[in-house]
mmCIF file of the N, C-alpha and C atoms, coordinates in Angstrom:
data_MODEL
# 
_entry.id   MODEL 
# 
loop_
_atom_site.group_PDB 
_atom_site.id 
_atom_site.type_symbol 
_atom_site.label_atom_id 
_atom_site.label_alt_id 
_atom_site.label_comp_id 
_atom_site.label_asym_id 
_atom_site.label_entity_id 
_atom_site.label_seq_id 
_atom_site.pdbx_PDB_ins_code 
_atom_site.Cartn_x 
_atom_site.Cartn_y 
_atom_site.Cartn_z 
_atom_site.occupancy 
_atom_site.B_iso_or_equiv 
_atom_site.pdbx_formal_charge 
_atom_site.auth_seq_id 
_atom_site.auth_comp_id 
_atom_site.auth_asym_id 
_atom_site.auth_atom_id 
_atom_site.pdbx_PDB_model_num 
ATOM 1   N N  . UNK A 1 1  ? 0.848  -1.178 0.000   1.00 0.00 ? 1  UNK A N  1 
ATOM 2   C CA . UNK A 1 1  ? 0.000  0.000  0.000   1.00 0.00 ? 1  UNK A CA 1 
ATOM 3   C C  . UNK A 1 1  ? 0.893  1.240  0.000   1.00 0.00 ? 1  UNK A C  1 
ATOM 4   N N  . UNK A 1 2  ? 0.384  2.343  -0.643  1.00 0.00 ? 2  UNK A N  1 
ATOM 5   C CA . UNK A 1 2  ? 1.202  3.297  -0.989  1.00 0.00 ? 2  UNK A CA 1 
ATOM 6   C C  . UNK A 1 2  ? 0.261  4.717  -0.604  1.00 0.00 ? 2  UNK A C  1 
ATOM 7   N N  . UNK A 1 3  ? 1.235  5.634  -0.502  1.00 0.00 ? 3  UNK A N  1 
ATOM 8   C CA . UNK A 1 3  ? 0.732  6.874  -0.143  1.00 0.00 ? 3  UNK A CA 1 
ATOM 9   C C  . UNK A 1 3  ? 0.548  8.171  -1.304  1.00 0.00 ? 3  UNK A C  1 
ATOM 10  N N  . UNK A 1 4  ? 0.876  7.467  -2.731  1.00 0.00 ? 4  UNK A N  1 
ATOM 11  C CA . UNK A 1 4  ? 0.697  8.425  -3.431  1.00 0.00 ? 4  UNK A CA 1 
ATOM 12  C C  . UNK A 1 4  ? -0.757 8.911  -3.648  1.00 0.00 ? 4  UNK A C  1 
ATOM 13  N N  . UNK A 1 5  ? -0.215 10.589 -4.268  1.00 0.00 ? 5  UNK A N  1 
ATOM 14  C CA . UNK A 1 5  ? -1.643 10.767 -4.629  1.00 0.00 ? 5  UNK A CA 1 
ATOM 15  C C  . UNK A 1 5  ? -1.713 10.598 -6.081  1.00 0.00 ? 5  UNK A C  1 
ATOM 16  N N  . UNK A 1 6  ? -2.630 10.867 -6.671  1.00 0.00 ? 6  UNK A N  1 
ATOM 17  C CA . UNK A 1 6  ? -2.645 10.542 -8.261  1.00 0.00 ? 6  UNK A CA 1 
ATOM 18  C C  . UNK A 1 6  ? -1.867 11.876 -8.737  1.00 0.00 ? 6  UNK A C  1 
ATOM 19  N N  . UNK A 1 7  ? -1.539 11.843 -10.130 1.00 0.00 ? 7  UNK A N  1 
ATOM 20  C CA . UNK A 1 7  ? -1.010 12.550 -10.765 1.00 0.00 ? 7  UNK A CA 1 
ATOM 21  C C  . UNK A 1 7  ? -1.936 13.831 -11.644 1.00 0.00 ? 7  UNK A C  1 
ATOM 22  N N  . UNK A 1 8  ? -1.380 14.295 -11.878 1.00 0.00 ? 8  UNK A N  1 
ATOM 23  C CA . UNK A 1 8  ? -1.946 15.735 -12.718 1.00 0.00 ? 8  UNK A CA 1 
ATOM 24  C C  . UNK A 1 8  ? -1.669 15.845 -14.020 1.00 0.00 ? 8  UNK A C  1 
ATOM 25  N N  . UNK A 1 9  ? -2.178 16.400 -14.956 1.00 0.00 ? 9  UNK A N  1 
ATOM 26  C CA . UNK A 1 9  ? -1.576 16.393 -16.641 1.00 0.00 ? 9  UNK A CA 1 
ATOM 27  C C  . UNK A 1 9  ? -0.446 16.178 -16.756 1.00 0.00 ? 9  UNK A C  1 
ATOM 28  N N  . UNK A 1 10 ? 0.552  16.947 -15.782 1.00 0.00 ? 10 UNK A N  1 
ATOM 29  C CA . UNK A 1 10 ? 1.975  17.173 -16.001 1.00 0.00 ? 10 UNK A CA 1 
ATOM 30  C C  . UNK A 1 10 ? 2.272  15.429 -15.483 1.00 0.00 ? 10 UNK A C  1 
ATOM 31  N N  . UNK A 1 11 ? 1.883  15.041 -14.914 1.00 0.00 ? 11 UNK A N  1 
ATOM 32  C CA . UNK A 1 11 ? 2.365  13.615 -14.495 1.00 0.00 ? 11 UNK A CA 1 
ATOM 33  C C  . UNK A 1 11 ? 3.216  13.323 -12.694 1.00 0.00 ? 11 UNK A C  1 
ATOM 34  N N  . UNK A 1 12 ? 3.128  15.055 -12.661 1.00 0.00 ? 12 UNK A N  1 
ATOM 35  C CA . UNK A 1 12 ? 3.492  15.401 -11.169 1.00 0.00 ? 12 UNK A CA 1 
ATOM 36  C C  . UNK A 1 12 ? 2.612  15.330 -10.579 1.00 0.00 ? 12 UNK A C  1 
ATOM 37  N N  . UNK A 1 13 ? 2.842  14.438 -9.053  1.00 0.00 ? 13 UNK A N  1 
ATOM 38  C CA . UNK A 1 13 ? 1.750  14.958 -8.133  1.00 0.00 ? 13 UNK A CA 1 
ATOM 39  C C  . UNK A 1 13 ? 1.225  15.861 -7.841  1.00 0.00 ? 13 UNK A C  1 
ATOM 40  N N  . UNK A 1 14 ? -0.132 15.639 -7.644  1.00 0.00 ? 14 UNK A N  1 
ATOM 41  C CA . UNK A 1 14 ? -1.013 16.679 -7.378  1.00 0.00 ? 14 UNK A CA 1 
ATOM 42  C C  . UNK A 1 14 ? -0.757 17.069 -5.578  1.00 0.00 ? 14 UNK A C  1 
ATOM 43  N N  . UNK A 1 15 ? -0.817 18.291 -5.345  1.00 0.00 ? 15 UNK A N  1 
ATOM 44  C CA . UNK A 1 15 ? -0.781 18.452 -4.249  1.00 0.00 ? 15 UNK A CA 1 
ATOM 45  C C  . UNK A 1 15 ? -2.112 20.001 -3.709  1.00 0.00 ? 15 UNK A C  1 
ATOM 46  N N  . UNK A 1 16 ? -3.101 19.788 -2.525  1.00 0.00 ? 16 UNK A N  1 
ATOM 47  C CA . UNK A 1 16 ? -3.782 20.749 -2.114  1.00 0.00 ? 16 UNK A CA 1 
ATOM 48  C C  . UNK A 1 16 ? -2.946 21.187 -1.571  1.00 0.00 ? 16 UNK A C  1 
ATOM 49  N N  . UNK A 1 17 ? -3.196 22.830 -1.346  1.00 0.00 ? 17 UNK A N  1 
ATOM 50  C CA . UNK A 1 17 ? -2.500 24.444 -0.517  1.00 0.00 ? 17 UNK A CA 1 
ATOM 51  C C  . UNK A 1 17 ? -3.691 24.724 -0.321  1.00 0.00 ? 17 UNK A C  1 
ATOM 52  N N  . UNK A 1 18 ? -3.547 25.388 0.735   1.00 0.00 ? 18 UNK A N  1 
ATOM 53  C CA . UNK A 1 18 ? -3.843 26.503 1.804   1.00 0.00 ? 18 UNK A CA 1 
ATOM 54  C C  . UNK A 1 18 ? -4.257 27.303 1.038   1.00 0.00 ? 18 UNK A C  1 
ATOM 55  N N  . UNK A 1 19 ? -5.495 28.128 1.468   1.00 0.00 ? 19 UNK A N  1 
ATOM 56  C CA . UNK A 1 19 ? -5.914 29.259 0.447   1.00 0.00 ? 19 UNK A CA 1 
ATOM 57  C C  . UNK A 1 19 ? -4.573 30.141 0.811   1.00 0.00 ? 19 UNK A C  1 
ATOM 58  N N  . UNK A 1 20 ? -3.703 30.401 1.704   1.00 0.00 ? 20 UNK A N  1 
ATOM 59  C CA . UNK A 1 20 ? -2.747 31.632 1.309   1.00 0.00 ? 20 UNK A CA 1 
ATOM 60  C C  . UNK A 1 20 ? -1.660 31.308 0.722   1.00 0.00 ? 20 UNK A C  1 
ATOM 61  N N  . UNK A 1 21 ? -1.121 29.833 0.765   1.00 0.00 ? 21 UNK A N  1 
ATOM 62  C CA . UNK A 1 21 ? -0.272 29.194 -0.169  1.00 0.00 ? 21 UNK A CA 1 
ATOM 63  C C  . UNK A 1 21 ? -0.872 29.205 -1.946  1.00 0.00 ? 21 UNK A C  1 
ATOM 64  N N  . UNK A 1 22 ? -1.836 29.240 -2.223  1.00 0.00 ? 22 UNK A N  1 
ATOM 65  C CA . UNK A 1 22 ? -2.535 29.427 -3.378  1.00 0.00 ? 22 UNK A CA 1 
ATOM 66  C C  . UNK A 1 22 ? -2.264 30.401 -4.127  1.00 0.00 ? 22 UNK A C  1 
ATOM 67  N N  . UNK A 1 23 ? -2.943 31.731 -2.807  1.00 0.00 ? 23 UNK A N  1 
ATOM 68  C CA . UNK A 1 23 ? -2.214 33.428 -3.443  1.00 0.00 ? 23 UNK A CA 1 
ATOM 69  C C  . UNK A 1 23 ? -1.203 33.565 -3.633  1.00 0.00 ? 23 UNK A C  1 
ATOM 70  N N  . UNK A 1 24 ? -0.062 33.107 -2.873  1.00 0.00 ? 24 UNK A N  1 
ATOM 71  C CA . UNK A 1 24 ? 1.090  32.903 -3.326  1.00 0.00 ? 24 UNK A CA 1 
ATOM 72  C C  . UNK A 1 24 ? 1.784  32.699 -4.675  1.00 0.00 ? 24 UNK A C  1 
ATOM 73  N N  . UNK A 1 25 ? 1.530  31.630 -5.290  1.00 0.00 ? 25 UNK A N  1 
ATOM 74  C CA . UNK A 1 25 ? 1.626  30.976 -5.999  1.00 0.00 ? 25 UNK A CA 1 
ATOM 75  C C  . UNK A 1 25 ? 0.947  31.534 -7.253  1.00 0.00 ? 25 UNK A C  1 
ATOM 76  N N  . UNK A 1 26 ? -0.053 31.758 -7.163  1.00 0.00 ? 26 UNK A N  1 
ATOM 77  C CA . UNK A 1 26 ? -0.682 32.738 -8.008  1.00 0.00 ? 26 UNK A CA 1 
ATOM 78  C C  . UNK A 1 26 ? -0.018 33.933 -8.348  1.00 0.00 ? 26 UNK A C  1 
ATOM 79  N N  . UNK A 1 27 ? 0.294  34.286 -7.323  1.00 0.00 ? 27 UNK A N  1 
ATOM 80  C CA . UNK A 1 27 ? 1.121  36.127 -7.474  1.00 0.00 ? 27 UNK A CA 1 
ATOM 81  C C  . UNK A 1 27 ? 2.052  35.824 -8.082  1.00 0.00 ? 27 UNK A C  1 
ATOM 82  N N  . UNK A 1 28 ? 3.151  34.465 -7.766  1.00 0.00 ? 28 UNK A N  1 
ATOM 83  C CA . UNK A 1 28 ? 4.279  34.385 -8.521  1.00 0.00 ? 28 UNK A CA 1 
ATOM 84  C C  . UNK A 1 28 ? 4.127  34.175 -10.261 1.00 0.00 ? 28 UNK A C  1 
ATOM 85  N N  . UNK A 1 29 ? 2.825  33.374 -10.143 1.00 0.00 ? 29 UNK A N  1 
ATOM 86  C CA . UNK A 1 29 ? 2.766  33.152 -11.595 1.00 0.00 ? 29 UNK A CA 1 
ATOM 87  C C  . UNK A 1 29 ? 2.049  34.221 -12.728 1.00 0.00 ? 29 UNK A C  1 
ATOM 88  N N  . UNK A 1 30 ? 1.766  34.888 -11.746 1.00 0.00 ? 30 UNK A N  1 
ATOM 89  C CA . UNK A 1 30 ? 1.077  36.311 -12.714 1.00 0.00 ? 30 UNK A CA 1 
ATOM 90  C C  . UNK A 1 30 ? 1.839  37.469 -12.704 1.00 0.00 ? 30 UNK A C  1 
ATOM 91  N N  . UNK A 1 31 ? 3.183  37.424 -11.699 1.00 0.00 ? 31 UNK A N  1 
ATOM 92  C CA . UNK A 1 31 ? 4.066  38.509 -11.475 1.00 0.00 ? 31 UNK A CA 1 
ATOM 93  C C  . UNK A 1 31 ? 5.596  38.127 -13.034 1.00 0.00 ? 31 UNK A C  1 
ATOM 94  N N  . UNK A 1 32 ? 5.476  36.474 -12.875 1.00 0.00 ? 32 UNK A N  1 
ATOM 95  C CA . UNK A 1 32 ? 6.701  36.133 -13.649 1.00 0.00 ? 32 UNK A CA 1 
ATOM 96  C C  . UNK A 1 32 ? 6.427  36.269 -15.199 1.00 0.00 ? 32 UNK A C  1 
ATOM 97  N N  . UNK A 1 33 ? 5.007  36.063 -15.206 1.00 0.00 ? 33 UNK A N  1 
ATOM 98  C CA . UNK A 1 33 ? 4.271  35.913 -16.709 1.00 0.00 ? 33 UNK A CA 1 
ATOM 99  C C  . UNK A 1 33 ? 4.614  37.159 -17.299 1.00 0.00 ? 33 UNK A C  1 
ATOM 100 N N  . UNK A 1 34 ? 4.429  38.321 -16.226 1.00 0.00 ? 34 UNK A N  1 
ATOM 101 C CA . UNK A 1 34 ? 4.473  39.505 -16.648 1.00 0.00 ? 34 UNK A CA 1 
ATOM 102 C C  . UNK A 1 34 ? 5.863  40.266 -16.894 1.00 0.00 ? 34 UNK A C  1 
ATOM 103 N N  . UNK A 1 35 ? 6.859  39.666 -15.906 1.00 0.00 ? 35 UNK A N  1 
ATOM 104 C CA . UNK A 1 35 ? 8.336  40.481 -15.878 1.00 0.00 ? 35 UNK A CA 1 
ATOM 105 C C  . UNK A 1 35 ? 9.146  39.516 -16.624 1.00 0.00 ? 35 UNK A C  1 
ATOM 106 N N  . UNK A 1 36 ? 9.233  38.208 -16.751 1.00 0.00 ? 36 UNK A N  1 
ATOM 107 C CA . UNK A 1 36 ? 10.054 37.717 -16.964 1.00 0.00 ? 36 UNK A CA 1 
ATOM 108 C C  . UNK A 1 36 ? 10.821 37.083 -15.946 1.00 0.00 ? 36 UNK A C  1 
ATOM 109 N N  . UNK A 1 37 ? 11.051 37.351 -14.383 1.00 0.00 ? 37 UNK A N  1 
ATOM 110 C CA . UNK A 1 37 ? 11.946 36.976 -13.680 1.00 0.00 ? 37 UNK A CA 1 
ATOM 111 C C  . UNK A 1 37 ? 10.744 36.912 -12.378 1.00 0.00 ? 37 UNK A C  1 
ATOM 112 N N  . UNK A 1 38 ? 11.542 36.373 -11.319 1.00 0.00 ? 38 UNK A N  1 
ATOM 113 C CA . UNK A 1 38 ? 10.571 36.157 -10.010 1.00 0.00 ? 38 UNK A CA 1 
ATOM 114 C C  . UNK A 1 38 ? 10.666 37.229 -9.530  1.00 0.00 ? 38 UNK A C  1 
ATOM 115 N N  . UNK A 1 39 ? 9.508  37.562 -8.687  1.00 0.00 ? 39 UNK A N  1 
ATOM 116 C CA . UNK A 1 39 ? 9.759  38.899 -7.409  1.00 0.00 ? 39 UNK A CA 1 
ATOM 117 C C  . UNK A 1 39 ? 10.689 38.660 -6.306  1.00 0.00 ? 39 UNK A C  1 
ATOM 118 N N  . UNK A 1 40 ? 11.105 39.720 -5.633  1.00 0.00 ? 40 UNK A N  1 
ATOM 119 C CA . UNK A 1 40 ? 11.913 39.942 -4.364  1.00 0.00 ? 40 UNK A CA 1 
ATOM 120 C C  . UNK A 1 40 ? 10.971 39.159 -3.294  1.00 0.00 ? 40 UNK A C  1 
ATOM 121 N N  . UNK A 1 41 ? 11.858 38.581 -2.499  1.00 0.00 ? 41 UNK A N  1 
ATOM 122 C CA . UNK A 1 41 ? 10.743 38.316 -1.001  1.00 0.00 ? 41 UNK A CA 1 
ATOM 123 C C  . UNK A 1 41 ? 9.750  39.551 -0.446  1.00 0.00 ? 41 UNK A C  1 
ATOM 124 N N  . UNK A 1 42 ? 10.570 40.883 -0.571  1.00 0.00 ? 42 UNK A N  1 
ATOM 125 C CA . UNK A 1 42 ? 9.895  41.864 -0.111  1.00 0.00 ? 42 UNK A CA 1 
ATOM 126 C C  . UNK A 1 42 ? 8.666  42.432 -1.083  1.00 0.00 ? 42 UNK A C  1 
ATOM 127 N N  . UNK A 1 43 ? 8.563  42.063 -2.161  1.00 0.00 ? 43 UNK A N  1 
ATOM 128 C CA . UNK A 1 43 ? 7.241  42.326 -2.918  1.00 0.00 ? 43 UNK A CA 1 
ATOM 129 C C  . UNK A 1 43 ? 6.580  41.287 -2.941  1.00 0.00 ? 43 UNK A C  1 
ATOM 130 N N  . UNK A 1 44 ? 6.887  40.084 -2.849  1.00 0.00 ? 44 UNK A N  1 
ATOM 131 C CA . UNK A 1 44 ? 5.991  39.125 -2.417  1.00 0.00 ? 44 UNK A CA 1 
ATOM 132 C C  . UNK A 1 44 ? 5.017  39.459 -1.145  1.00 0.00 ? 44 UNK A C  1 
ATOM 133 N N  . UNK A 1 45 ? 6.160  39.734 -0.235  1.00 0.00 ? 45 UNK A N  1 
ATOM 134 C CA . UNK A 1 45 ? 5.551  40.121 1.242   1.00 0.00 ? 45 UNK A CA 1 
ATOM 135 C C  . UNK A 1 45 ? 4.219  41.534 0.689   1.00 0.00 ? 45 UNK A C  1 
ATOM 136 N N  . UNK A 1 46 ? 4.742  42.352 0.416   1.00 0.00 ? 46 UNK A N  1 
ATOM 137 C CA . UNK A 1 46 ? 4.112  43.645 0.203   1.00 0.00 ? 46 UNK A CA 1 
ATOM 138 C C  . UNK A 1 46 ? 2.889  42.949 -0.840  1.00 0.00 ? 46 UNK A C  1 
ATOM 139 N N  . UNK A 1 47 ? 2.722  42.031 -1.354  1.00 0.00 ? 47 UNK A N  1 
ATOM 140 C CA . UNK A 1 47 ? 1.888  41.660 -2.169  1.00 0.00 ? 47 UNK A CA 1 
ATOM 141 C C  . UNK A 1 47 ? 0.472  40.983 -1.394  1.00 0.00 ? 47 UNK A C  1 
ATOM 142 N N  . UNK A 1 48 ? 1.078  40.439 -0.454  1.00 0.00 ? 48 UNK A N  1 
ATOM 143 C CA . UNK A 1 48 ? -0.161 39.577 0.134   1.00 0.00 ? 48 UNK A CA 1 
ATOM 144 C C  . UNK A 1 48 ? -0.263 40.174 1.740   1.00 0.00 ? 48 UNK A C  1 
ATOM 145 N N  . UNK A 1 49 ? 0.489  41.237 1.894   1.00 0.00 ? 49 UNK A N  1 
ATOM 146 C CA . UNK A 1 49 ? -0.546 41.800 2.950   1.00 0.00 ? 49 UNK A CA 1 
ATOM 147 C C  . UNK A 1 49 ? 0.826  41.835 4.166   1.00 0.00 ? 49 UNK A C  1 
ATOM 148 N N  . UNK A 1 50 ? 2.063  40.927 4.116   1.00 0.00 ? 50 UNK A N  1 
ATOM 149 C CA . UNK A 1 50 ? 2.651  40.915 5.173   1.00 0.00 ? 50 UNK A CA 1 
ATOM 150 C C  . UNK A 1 50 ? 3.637  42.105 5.589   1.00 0.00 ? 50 UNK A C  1 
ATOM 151 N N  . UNK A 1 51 ? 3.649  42.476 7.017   1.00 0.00 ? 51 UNK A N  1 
ATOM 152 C CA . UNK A 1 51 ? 4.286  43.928 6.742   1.00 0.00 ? 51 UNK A CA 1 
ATOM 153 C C  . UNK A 1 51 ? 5.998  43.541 7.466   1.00 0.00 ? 51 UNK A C  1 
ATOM 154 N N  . UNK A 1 52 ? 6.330  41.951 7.726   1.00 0.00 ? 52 UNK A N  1 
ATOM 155 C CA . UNK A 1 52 ? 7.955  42.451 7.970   1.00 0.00 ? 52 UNK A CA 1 
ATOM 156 C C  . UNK A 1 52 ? 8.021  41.132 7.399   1.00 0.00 ? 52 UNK A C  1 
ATOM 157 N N  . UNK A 1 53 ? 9.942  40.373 6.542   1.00 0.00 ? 53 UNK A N  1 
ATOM 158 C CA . UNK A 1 53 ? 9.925  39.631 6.513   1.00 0.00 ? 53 UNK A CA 1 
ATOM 159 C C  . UNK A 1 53 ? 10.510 38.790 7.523   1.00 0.00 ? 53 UNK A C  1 
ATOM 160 N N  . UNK A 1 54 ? 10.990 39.421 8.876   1.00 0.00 ? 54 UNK A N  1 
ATOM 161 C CA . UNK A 1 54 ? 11.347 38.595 9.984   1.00 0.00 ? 54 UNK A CA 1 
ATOM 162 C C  . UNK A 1 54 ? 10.120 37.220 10.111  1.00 0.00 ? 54 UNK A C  1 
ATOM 163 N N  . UNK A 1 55 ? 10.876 36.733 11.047  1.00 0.00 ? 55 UNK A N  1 
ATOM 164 C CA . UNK A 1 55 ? 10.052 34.977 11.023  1.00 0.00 ? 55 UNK A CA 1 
ATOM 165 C C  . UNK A 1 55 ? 9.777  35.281 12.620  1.00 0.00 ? 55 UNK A C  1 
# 
């Protein structure tokens, strides 16, 4: 018995997120579509609301 989950078009597992792991992910892919390159941590942060990137 195995713990996979099924696969997705790509043939990669499928995996559920968190609705704020989602936005995430989203922002990156609508920020990269658009620039060409990934955002800074700090516009990520500034993107979804967080105001320091300390942990």
């Amino acid at each position: 018995m195995t713990n996979r989950k099924k696969s997705g078009a790509s043939g990669m597992p499928t995996v559920t997120l968190y609705k704020r792991q989602r936005e995430i992910v989203d922002y990156l892919a609508q920020y990269i579509q658009k620039h060409g390159y990934a955002p800074t941590l700090r516009e990520i942060a500034g993107a979804i609301g967080v105001s320091s990137l300390a942990t």
